[in-house]
Structures are given as C-alpha cells and as structure tokens.
C-alpha positions in Angstrom: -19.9 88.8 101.1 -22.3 89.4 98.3 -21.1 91.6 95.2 -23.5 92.5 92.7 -23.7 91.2 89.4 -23.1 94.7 87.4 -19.7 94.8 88.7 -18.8 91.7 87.2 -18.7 92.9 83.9 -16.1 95.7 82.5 -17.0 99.2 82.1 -18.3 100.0 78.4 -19.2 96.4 77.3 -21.3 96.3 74.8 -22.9 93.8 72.1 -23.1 94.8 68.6 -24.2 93.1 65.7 -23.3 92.8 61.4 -26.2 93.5 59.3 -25.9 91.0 56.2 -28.3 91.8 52.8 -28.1 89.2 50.8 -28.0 89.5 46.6 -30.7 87.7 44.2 -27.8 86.1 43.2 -26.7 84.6 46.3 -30.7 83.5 47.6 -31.2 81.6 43.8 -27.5 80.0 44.8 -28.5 78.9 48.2 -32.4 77.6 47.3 -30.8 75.3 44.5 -28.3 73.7 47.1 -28.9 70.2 47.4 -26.4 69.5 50.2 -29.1 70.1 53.4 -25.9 69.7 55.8 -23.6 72.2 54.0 -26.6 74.9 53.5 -27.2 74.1 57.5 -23.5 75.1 57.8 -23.5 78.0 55.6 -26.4 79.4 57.5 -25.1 78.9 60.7 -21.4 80.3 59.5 -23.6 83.5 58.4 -25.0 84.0 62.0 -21.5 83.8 63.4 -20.7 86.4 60.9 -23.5 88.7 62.4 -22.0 88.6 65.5 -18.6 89.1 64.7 -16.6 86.4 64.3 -16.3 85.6 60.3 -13.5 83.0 60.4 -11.6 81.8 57.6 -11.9 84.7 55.1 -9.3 86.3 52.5 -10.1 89.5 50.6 -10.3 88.8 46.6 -10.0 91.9 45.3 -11.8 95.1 44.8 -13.5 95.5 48.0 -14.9 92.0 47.7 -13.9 89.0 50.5 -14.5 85.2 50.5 -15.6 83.5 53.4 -14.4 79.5 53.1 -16.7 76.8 54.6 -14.9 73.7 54.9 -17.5 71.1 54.7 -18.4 69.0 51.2 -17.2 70.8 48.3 -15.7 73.2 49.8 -18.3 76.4 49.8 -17.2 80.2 49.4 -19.1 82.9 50.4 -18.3 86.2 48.4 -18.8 89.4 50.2 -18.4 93.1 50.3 -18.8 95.4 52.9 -20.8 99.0 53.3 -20.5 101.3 56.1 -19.3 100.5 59.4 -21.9 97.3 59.8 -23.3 96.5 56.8 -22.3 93.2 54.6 -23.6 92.3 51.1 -23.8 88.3 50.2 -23.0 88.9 46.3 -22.8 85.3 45.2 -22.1 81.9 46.5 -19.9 78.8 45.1 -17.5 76.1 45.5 -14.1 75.4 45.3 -14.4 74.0 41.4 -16.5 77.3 40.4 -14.4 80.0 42.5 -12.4 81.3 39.8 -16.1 82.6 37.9 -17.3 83.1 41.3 -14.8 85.6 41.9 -15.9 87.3 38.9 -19.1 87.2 39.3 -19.2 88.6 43.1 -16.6 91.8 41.8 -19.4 92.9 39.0 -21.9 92.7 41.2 -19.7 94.5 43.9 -19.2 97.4 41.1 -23.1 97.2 40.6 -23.3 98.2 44.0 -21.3 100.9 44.5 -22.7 102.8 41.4 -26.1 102.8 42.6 -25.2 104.0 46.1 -23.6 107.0 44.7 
C-alpha cells in the first residue's frame, strides 16, 4: 500500500520565521567579543530565535526581554519586539554588566518607539 507523502503532514502546517534588526549598539558589542566560542553561541542562539524557539528569556521591563546564554560569563541578549515578527537586538552584555545593560537596552527601546510614531 503506498500513501502519498502530502498526507503525512497536518492540514494548515506552515513555517514561519522572526525577523531580528540588530542595533549599532549591539553589532559594536558583538565585533569587540573576544570569546570566539561564546560569540559562535550567541549567533547560533539568535538563529534559533528566528525560527521560534528563544529559550531562556525573562521580560525586564518596558517592553524590553533578555535572552540568557549560559556559556562563559554568562551573556544576555536585550531585546524588544515590533509587530507580530519583528525583534530589535538593542544591546548585548554579561552577567557582571546586566544591571547598566538593562538600562541601556530600555533607552534605546524608548528611542525606538518615538521614531516609529
């Protein structure tokens, strides 16, 4: 008995994908990095993101998340998020620098939403 192949899959499945724009802020962060395995993770953690899975990540306040990569010192991703798909890489830290980081990624956040309106 042969079935076909477009049975096998459920009625309305569908693949979507995150858009992520990433800050000045956040590029000048990740160029200085010296730690070649912890950027390679960051990266990587990013590209999950994209396709919808963005694992260990709290809300900080004000429309702005962290994303926590547990590899060397502990790396934090701050982000916020625009329309339905679209994610904005504010800044970038570690655990030691968070509490500015937090900061930091909230003003920019603010930045953001006063020029879109």
């Amino acid at each position: 008995m042969k079935i076909a192949l477009a049975f096998l899959y459920p009625i309305g499945y569908y693949n979507y994908m995150n858009t992520f724009i990433r800050s000045s802020d956040f590029d000048t962060w990740l160029s200085a990095m010296k730690d070649q395995k912890a950027k390679a993770r960051i990266l990587c953690r990013i590209q999950s993101a994209i396709h919808g899975n963005f694992g260990d990540c709290e809300p900080v306040g004000e429309g702005v998340s962290e994303m926590r990569i547990h590899v060397g010192q502990g790396y934090r991703l701050y982000y916020t998020r625009t329309g339905k798909t679209v994610y904005f890489l504010l800044a970038g830290g570690n655990k030691r620098t968070q509490g500015k980081d937090i900061v930091r990624a909230k003003e920019l956040a603010r930045e953001l939403k006063e020029t879109e309106l």
